[in-house]
PyMOL Python script that loads the backbone (N, CA, C, O; Angstrom):
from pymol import cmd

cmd.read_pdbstr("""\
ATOM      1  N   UNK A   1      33.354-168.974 123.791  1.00  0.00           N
ATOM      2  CA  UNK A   1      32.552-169.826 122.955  1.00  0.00           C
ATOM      3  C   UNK A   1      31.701-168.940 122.047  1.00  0.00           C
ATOM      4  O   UNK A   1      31.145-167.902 122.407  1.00  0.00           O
ATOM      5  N   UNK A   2      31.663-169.550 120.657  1.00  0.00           N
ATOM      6  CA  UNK A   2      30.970-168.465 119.570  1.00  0.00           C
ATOM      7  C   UNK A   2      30.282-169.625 119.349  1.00  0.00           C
ATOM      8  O   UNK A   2      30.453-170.791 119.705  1.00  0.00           O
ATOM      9  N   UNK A   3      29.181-168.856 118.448  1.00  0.00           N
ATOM     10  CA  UNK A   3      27.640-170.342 117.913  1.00  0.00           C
ATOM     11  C   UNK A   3      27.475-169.216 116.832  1.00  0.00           C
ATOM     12  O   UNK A   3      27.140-168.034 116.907  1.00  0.00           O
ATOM     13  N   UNK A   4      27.848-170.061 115.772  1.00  0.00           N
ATOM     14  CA  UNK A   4      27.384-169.584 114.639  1.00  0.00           C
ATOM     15  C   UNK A   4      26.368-170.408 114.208  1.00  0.00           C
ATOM     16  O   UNK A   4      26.304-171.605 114.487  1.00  0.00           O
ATOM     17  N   UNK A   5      25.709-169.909 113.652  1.00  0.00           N
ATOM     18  CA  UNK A   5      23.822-170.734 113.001  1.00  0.00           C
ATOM     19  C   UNK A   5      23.530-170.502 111.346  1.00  0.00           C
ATOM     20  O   UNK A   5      23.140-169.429 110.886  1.00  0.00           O
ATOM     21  N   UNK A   6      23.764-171.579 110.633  1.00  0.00           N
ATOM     22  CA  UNK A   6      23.524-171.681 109.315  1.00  0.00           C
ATOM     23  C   UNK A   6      21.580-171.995 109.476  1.00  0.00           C
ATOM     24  O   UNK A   6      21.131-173.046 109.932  1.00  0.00           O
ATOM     25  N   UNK A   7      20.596-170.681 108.927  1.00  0.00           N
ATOM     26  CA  UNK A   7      19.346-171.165 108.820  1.00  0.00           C
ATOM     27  C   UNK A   7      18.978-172.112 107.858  1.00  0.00           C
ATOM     28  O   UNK A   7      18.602-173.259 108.102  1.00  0.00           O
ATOM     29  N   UNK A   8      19.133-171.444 106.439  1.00  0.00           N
ATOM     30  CA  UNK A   8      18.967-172.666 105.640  1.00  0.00           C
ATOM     31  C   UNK A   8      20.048-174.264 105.797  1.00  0.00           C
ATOM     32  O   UNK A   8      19.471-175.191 106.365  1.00  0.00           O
ATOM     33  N   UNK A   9      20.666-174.379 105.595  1.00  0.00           N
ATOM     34  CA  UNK A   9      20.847-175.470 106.720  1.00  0.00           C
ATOM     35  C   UNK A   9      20.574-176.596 107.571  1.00  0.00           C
ATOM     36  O   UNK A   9      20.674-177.823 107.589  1.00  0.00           O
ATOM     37  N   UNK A  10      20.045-175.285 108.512  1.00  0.00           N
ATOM     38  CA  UNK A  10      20.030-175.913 109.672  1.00  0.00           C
ATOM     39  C   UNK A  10      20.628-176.643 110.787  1.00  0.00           C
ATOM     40  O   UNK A  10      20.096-177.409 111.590  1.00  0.00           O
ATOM     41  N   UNK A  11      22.552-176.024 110.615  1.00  0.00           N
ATOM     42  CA  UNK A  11      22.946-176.520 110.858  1.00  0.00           C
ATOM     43  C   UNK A  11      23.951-174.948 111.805  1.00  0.00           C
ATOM     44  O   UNK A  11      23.957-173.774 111.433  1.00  0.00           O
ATOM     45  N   UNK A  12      24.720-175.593 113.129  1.00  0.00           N
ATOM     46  CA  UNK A  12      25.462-174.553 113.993  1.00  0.00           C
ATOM     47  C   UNK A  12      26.340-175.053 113.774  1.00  0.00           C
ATOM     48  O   UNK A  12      26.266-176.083 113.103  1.00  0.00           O
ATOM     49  N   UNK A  13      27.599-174.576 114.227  1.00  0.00           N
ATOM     50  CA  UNK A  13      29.058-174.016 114.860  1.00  0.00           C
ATOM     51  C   UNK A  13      29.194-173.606 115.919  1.00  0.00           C
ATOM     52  O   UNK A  13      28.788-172.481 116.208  1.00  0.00           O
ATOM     53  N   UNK A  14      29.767-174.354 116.746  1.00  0.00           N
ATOM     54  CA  UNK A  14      29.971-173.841 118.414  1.00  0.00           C
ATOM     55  C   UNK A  14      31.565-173.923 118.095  1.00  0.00           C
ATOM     56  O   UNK A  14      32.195-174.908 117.709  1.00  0.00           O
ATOM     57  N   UNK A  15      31.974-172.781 118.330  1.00  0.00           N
ATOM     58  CA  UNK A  15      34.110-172.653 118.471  1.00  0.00           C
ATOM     59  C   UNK A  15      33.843-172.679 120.141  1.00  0.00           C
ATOM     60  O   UNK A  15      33.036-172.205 120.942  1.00  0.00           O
ATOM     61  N   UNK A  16      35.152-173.616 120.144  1.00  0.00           N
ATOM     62  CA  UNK A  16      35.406-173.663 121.525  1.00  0.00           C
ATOM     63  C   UNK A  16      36.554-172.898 121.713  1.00  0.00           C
ATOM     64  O   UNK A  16      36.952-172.705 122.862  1.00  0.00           O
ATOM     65  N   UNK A  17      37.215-172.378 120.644  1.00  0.00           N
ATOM     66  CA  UNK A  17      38.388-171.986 120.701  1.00  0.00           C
ATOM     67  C   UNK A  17      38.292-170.104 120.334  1.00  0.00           C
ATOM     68  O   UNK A  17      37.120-169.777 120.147  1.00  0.00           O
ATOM     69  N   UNK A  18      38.952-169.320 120.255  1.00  0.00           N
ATOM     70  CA  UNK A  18      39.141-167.928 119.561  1.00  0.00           C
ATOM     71  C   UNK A  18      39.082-168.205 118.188  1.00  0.00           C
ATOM     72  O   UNK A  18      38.109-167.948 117.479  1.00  0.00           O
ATOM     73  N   UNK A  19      40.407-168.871 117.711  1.00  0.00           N
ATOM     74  CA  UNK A  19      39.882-168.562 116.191  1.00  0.00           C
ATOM     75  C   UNK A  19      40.390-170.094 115.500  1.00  0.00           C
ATOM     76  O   UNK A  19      41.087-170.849 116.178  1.00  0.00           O
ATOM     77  N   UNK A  20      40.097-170.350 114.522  1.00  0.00           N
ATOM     78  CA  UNK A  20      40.373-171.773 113.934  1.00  0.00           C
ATOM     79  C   UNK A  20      40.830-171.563 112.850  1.00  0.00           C
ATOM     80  O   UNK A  20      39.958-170.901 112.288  1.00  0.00           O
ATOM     81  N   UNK A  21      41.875-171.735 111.987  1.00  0.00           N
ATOM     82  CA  UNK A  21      42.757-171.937 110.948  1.00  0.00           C
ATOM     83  C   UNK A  21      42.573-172.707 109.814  1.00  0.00           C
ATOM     84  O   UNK A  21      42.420-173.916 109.985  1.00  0.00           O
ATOM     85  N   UNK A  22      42.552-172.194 108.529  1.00  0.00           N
ATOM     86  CA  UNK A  22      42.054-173.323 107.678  1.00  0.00           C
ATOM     87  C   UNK A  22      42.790-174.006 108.015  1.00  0.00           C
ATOM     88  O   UNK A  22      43.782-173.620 108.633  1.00  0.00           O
ATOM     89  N   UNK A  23      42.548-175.350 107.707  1.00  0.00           N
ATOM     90  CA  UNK A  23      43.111-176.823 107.632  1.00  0.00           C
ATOM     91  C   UNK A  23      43.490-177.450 109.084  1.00  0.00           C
ATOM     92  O   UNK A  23      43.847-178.594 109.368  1.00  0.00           O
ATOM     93  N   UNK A  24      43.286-176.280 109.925  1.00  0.00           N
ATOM     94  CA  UNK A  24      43.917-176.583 111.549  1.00  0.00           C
ATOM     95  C   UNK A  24      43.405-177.724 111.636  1.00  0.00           C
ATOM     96  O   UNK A  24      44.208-178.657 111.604  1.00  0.00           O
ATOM     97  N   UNK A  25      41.772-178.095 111.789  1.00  0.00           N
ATOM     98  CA  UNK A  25      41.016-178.814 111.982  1.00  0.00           C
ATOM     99  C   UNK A  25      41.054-180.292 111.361  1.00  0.00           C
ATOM    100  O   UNK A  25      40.131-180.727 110.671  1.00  0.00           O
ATOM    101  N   UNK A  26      42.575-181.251 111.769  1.00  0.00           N
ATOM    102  CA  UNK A  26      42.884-182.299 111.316  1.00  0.00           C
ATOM    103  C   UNK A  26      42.025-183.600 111.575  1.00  0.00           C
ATOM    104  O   UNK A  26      42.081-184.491 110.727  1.00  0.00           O
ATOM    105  N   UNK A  27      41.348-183.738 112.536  1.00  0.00           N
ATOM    106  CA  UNK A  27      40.666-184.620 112.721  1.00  0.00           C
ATOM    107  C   UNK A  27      39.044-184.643 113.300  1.00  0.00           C
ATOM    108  O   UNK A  27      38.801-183.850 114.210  1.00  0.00           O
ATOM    109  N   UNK A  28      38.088-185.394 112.879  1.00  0.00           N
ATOM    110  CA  UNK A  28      36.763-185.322 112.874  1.00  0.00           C
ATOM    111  C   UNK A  28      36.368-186.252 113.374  1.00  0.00           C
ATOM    112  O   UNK A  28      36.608-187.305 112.783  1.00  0.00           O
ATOM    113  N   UNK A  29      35.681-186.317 114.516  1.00  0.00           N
ATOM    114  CA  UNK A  29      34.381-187.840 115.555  1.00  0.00           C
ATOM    115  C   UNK A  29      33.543-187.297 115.313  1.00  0.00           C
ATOM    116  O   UNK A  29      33.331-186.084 115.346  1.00  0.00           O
ATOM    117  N   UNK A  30      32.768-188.356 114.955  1.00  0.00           N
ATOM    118  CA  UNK A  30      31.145-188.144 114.902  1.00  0.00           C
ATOM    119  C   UNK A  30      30.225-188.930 115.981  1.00  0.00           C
ATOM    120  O   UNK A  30      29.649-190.009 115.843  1.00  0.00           O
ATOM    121  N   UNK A  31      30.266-188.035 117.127  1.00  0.00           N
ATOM    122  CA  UNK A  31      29.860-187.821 118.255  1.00  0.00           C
ATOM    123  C   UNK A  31      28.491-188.916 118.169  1.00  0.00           C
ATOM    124  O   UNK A  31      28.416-190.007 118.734  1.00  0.00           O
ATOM    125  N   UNK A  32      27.458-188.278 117.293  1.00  0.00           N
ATOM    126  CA  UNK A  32      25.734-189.002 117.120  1.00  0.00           C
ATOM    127  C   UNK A  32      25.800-188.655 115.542  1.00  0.00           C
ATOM    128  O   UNK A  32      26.733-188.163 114.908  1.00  0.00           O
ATOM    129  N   UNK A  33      24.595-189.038 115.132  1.00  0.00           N
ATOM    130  CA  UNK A  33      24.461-188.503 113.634  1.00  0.00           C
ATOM    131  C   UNK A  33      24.346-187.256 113.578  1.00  0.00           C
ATOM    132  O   UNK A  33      24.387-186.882 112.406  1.00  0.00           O
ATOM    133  N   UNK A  34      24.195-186.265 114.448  1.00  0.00           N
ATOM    134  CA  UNK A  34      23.921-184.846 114.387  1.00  0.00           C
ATOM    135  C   UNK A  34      25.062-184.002 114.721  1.00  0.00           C
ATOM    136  O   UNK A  34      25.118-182.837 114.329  1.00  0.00           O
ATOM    137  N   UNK A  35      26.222-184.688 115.622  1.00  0.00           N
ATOM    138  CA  UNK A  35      26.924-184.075 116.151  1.00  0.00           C
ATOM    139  C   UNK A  35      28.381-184.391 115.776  1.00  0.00           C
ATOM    140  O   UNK A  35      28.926-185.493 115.832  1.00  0.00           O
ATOM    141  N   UNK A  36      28.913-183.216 115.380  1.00  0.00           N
ATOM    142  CA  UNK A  36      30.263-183.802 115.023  1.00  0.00           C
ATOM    143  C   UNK A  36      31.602-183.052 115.751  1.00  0.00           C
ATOM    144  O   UNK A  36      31.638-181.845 115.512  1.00  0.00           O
ATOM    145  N   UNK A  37      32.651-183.535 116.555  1.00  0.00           N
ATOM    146  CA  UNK A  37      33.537-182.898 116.930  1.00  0.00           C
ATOM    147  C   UNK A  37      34.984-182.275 116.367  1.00  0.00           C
ATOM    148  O   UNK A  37      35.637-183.254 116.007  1.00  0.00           O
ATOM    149  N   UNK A  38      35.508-181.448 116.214  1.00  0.00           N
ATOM    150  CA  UNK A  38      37.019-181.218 115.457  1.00  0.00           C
ATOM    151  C   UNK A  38      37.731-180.866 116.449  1.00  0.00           C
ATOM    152  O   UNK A  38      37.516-180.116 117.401  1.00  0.00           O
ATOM    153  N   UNK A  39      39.010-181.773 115.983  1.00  0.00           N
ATOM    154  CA  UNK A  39      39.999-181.559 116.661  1.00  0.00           C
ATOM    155  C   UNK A  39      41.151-181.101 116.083  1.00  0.00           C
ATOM    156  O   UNK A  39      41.078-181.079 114.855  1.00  0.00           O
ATOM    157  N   UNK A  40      42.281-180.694 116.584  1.00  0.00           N
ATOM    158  CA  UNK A  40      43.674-180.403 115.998  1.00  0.00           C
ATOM    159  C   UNK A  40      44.629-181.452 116.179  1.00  0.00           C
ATOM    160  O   UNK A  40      44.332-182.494 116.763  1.00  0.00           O
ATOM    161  N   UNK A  41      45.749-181.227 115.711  1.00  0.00           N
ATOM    162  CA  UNK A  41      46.637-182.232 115.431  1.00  0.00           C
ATOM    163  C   UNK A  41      46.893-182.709 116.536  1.00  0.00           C
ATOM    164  O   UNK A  41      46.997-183.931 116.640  1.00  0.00           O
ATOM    165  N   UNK A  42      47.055-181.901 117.608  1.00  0.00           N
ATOM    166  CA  UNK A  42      47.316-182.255 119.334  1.00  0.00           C
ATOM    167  C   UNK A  42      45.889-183.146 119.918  1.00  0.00           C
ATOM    168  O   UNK A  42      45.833-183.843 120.932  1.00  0.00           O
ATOM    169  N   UNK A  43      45.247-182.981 119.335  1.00  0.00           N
ATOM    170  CA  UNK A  43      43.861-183.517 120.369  1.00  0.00           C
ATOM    171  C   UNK A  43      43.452-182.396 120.949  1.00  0.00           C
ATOM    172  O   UNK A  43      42.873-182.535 122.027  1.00  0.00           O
ATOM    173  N   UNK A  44      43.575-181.458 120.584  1.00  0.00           N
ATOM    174  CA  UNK A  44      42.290-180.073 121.027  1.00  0.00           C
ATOM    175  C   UNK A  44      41.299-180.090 120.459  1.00  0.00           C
ATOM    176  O   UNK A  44      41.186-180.374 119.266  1.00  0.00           O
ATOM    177  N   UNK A  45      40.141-179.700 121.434  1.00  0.00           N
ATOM    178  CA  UNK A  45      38.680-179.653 120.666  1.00  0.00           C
ATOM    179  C   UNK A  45      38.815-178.605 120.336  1.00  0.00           C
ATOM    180  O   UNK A  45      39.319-177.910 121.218  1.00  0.00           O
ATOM    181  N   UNK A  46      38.484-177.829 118.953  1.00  0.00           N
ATOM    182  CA  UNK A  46      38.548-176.573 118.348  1.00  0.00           C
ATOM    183  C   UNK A  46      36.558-176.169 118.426  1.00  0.00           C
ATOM    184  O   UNK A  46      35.973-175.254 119.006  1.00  0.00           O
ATOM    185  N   UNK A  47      36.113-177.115 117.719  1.00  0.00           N
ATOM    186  CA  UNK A  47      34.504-176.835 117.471  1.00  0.00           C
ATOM    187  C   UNK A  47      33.583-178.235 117.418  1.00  0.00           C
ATOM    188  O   UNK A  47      33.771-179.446 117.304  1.00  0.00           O
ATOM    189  N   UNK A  48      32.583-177.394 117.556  1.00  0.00           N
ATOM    190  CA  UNK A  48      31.556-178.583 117.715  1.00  0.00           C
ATOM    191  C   UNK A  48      30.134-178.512 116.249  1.00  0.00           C
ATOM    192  O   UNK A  48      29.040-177.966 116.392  1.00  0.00           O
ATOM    193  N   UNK A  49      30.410-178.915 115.523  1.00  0.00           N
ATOM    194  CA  UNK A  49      29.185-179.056 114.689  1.00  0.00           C
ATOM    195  C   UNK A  49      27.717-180.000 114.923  1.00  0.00           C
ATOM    196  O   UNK A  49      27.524-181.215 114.935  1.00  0.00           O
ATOM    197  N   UNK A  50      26.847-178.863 115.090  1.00  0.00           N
ATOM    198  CA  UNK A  50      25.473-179.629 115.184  1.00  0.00           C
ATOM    199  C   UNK A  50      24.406-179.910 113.756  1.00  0.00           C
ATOM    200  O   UNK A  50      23.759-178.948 113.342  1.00  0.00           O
ATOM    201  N   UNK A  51      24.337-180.662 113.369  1.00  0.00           N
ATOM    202  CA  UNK A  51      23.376-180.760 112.534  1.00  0.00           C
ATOM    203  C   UNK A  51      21.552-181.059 113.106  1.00  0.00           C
ATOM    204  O   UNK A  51      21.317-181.585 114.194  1.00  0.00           O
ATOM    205  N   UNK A  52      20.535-180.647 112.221  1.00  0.00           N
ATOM    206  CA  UNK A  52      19.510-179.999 112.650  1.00  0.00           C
ATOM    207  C   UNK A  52      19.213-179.501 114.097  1.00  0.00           C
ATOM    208  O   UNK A  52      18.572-179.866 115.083  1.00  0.00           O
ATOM    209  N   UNK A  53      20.004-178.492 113.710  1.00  0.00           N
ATOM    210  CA  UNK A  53      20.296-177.310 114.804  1.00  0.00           C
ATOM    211  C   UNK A  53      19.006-177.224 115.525  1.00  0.00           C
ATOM    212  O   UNK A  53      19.013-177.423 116.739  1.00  0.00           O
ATOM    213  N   UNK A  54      17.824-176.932 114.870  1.00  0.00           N
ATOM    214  CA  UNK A  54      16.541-176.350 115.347  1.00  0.00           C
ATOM    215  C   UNK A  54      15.893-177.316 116.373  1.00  0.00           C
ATOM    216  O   UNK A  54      15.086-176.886 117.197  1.00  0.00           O
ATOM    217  N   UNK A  55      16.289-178.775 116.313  1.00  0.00           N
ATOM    218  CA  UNK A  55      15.857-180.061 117.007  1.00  0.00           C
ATOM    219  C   UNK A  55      16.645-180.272 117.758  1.00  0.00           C
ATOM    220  O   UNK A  55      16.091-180.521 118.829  1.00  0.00           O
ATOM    221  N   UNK A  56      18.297-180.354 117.881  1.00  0.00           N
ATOM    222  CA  UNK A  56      19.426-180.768 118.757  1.00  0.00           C
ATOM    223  C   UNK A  56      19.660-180.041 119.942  1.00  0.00           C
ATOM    224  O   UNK A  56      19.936-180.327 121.107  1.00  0.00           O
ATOM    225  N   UNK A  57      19.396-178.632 119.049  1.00  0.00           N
ATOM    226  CA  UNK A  57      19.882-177.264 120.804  1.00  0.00           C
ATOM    227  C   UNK A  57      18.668-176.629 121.064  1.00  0.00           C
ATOM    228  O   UNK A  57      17.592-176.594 120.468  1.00  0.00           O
ATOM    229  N   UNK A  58      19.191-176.024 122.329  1.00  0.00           N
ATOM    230  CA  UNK A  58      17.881-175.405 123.238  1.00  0.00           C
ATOM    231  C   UNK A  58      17.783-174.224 122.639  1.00  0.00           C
ATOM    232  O   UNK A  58      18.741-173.552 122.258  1.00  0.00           O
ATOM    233  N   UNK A  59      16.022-173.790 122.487  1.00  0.00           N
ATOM    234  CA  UNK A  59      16.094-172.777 121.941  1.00  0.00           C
ATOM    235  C   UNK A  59      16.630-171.083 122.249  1.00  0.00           C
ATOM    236  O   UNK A  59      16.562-170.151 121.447  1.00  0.00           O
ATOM    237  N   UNK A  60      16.986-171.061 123.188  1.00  0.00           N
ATOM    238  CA  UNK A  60      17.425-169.644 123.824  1.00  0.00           C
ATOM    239  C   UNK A  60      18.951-169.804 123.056  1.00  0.00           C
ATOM    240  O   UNK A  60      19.356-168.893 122.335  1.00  0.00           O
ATOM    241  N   UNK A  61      19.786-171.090 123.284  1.00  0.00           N
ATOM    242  CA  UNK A  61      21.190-171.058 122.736  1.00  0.00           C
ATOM    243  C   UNK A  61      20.807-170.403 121.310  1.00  0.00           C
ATOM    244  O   UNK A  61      21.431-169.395 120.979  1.00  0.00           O
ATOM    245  N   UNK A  62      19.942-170.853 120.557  1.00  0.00           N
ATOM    246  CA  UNK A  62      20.336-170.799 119.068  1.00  0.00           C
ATOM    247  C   UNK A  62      19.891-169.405 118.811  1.00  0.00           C
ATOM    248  O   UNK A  62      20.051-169.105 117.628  1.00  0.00           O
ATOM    249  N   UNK A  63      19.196-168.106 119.808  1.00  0.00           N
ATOM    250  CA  UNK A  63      18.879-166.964 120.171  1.00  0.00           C
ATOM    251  C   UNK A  63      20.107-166.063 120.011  1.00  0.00           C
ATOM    252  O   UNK A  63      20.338-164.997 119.440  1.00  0.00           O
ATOM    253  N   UNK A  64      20.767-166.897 120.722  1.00  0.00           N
ATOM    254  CA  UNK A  64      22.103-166.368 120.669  1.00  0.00           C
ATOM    255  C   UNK A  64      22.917-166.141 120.049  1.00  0.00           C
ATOM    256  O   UNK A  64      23.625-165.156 120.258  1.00  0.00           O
ATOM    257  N   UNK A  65      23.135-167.081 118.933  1.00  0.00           N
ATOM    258  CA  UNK A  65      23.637-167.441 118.115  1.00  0.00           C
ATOM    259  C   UNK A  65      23.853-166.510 116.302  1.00  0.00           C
ATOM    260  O   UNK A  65      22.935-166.530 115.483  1.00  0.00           O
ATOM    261  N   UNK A  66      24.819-165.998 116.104  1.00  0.00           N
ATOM    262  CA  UNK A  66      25.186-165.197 115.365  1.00  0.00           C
ATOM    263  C   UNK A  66      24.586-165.469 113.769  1.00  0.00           C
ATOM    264  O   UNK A  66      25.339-166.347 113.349  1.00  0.00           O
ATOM    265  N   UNK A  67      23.724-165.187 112.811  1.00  0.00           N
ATOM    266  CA  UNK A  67      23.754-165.875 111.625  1.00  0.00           C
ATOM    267  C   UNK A  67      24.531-165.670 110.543  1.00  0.00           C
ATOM    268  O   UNK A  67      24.686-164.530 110.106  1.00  0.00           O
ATOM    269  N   UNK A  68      25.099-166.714 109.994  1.00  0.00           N
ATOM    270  CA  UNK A  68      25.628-166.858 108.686  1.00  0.00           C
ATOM    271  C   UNK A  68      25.244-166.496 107.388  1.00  0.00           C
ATOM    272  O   UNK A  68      25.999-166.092 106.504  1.00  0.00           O
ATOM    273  N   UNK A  69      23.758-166.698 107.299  1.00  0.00           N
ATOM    274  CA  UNK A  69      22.949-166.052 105.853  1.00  0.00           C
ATOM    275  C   UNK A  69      21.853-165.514 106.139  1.00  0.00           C
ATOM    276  O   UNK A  69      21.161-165.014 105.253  1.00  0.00           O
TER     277      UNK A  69
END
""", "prot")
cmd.dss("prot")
cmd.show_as("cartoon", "prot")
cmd.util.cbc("prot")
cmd.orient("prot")
């Protein structure tokens, strides 16, 4: 599991997977208003998108978490 963290944003990337493919990511649930899931053509969860990251996850996760900008 990788967590990437957009600051301005405010928004993460949790891969559940190694690596994700453009376009792999055929289908999208929107879990809550903050949370959105991707899947692949099979029904694999690839990633998990959080929106306002800073309010949704615990703060040690988002510690962790690699930044984008």
């Amino acid at each position: 599991m990788k967590i990437k963290l957009d600051k301005d944003a405010d928004a993460a990337y949790i891969k559940v997977v190694d690596e994700i493919k453009d376009g792999e990511a055929t289908k999208n649930v929107m879990l809550s208003e903050n949370i959105i899931l991707d899947f692949n053509s099979e029904g694999n969860l690839l990633g998990i998108e959080v929106l306002d990251a800073s309010k949704t996850l615990n703060q040690d996760l988002l510690l962790e978490a690699s930044s984008i900008n």
